[in-house]
DSSP file (Angstrom, degrees, kcal/mol; ACC not computed):
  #  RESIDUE AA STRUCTURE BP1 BP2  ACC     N-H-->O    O-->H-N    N-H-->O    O-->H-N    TCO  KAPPA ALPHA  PHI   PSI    X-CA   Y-CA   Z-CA
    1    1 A X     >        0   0    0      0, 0.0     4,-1.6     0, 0.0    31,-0.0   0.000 360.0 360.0 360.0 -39.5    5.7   28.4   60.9
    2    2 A X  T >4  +     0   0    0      2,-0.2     3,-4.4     1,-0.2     4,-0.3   0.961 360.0  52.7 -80.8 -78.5    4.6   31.8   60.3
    3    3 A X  T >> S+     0   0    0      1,-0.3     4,-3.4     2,-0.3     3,-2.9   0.655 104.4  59.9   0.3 -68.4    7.4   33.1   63.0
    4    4 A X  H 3> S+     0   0    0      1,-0.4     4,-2.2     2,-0.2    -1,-0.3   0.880 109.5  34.4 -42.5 -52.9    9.9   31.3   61.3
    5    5 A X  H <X S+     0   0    0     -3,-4.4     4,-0.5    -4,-1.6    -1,-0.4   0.231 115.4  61.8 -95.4  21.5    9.5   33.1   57.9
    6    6 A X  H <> S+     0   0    0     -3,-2.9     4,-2.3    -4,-0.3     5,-0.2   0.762 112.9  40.9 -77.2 -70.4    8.7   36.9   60.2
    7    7 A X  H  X S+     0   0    0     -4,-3.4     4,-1.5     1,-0.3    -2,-0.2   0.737 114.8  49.0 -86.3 -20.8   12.4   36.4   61.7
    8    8 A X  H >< S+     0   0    0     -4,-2.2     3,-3.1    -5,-0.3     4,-0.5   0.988 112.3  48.2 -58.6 -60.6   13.7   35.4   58.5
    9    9 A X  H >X S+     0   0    0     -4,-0.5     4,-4.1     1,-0.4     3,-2.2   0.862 114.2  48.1 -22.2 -64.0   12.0   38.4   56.9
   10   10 A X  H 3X S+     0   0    0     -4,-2.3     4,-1.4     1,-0.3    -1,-0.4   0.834 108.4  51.1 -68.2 -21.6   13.3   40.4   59.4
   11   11 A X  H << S+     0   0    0     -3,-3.1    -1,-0.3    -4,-1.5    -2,-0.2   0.294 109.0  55.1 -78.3   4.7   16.8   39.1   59.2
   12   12 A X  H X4>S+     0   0    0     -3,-2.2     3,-1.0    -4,-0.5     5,-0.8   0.757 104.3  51.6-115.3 -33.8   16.6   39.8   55.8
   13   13 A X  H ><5S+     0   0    0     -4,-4.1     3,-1.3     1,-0.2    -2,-0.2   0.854 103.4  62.0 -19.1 -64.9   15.6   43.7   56.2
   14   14 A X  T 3<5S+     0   0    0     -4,-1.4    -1,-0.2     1,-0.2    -3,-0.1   0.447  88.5  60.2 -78.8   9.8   18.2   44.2   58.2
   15   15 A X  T < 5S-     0   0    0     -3,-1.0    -1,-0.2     2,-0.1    -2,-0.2   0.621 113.0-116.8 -70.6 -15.6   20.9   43.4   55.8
   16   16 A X  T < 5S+     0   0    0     -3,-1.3     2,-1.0    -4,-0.4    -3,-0.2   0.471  70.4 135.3 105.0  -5.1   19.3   46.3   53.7
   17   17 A X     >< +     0   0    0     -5,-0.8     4,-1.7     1,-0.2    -1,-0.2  -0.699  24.1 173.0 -88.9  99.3   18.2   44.2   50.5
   18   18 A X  H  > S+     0   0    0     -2,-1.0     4,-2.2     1,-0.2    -1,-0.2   0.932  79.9  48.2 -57.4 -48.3   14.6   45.4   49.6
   19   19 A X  H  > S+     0   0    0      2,-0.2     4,-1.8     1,-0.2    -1,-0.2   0.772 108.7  50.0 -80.9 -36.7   14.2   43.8   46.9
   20   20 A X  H  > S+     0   0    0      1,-0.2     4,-2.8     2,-0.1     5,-0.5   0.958 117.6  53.8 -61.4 -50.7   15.5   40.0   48.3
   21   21 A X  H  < S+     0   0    0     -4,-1.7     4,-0.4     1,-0.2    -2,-0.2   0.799 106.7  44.0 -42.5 -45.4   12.8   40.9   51.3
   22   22 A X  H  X S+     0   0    0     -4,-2.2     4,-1.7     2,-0.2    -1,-0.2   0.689 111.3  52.5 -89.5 -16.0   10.1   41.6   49.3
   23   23 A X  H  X S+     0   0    0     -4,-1.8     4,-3.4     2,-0.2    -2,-0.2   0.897 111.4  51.4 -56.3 -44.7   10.6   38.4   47.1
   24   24 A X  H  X S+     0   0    0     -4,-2.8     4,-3.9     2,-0.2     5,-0.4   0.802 104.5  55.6 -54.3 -49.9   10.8   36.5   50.2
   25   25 A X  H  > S+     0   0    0     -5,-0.5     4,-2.3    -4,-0.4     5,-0.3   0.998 113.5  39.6 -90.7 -57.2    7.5   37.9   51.5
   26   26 A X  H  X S+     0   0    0     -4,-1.7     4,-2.4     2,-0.2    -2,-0.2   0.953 115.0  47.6 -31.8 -66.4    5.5   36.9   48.5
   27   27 A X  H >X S+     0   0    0     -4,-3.4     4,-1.2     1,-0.2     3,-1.0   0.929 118.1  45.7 -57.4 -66.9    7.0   33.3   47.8
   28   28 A X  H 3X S+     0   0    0     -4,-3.9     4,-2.4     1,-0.2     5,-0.4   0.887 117.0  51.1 -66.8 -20.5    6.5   32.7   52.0
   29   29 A X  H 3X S+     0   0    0     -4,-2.3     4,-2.2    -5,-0.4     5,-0.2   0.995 113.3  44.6 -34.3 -67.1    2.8   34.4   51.1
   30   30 A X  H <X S+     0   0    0     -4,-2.4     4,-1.6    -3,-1.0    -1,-0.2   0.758 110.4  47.7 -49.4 -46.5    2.4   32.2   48.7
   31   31 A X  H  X S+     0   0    0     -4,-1.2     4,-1.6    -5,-0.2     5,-0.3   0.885 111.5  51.4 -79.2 -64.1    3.4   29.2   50.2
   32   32 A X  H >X S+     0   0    0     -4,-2.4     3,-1.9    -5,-0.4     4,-1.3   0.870 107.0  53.5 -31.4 -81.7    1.5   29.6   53.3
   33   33 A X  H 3X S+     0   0    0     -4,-2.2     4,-2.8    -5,-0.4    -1,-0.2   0.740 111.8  42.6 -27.8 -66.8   -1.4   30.2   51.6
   34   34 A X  H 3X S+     0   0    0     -4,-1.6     4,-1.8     1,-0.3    -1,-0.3   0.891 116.8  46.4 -47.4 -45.4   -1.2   26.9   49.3
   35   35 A X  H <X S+     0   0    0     -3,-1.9     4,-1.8    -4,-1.6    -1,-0.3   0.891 109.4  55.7 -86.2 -40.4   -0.2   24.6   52.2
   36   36 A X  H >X S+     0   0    0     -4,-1.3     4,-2.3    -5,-0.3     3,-0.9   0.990 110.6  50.5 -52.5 -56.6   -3.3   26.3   54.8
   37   37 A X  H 3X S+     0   0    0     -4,-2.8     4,-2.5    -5,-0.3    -2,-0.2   0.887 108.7  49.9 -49.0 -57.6   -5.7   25.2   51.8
   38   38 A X  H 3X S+     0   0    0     -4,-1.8     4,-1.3     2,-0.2    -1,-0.3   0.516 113.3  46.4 -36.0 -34.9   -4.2   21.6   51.8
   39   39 A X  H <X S+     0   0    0     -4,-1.8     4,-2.0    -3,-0.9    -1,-0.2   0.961 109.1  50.8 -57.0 -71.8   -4.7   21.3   55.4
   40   40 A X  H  X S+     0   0    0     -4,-2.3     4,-1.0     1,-0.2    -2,-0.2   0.903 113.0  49.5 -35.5 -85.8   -8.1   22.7   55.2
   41   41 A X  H >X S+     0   0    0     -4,-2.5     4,-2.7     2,-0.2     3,-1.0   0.694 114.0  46.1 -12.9 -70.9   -8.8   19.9   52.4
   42   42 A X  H 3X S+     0   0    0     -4,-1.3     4,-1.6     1,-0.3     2,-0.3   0.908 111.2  50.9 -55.5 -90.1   -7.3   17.2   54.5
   43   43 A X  H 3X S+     0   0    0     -4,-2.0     4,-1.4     1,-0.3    -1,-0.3   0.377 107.5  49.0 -30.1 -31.4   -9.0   18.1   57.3
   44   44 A X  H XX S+     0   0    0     -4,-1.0     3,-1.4    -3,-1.0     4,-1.2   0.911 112.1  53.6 -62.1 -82.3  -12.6   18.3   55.8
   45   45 A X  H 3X S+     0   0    0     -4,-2.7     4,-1.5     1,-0.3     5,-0.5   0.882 110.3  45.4 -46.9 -37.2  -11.9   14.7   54.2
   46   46 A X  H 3X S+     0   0    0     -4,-1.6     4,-3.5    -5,-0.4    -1,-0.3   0.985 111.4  53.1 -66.6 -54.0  -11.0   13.3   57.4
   47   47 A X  H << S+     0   0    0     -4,-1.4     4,-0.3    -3,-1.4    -1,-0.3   0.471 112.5  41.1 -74.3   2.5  -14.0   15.0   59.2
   48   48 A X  H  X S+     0   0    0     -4,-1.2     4,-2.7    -3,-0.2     5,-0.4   0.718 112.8  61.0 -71.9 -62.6  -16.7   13.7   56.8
   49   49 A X  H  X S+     0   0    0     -4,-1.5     4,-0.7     1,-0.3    -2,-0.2   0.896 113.0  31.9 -20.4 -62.2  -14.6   10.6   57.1
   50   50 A X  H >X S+     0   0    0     -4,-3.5     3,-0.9    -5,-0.5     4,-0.6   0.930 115.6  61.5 -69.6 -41.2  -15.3   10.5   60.9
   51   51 A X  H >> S+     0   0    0     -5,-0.3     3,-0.7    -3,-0.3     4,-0.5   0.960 113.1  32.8 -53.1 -53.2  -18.7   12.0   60.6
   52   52 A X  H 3X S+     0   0    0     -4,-2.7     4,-1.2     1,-0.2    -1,-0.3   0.506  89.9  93.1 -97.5  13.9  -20.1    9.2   58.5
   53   53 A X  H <X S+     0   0    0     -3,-0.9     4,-1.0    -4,-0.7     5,-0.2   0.733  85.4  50.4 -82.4   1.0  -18.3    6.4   59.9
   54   54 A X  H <X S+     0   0    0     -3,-0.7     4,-2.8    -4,-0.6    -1,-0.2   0.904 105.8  58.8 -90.0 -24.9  -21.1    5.4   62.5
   55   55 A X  H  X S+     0   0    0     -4,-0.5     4,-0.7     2,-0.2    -2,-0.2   0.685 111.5  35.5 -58.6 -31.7  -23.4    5.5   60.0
   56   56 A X  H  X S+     0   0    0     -4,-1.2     4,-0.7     2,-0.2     3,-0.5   0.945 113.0  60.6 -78.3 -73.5  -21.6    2.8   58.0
   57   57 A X  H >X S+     0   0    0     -4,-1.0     4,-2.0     1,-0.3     3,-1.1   0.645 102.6  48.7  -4.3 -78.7  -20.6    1.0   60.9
   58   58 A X  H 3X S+     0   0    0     -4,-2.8     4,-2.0     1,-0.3    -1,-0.3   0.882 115.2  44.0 -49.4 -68.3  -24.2    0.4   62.1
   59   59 A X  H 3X S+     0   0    0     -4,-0.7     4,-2.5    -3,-0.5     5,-0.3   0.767 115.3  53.8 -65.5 -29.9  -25.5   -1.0   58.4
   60   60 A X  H <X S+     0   0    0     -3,-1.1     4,-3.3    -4,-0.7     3,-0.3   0.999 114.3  36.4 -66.3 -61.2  -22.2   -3.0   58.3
   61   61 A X  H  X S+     0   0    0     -4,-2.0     4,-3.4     1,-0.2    -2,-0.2   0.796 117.9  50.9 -50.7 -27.0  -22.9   -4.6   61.7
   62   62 A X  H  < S+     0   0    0     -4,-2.0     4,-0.5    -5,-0.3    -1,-0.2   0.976 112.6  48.1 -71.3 -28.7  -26.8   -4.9   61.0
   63   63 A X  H  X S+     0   0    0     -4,-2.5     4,-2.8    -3,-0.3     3,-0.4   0.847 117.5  45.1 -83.2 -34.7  -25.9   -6.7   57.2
   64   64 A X  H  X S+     0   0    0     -4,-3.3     4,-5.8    -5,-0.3     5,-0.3   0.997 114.1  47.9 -53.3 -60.8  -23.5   -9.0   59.2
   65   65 A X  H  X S+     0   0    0     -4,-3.4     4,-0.6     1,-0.3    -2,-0.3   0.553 111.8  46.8 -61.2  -6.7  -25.9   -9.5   61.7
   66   66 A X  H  > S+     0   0    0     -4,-0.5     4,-1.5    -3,-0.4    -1,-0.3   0.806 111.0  49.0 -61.1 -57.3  -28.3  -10.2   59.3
   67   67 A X  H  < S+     0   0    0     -4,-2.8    -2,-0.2     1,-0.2    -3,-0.1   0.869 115.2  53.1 -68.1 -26.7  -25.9  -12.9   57.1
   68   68 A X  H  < S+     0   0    0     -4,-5.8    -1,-0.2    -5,-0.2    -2,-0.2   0.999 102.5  56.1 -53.0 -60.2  -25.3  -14.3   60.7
   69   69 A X  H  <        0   0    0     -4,-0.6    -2,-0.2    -5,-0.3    -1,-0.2   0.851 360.0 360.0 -39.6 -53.8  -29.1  -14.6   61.3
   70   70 A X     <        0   0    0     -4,-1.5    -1,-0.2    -5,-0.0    -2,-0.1   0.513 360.0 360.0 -60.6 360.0  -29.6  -16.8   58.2
């Protein structure tokens, strides 16, 4: 991802437009930046997700086994 927007950057350098270049390198800044947070985010929820699912698991299986039991 990052590559992608370097070789644009540079392809956009060497046409000689400063000012397009350095728009370019802020908005892709920018945009990284948001979409690395969103990841991170997703990526926490899922790994509490995974973290506590043996922990539910077991009380679901004991309370089954329990309603079985009766």
């Amino acid at each position: 991802m990052t590559s992608v927007a370097n070789r644009c950057l540079h392809l956009v350098q060497t046409l000689n437009n400063e000012g397009l270049a350095q728009t370019f390198k802020i908005g892709a800044n920018i945009s990284l930046g948001k979409w690395s947070m969103v990841i991170e985010e997703l990526g926490f929820m899922v790994w509490s997700l995974l973290s506590f699912m043996p922990i539910f698991s077991s009380f679901w299986s004991r309370y089954l086994y329990m309603k079985k039991a009766k």
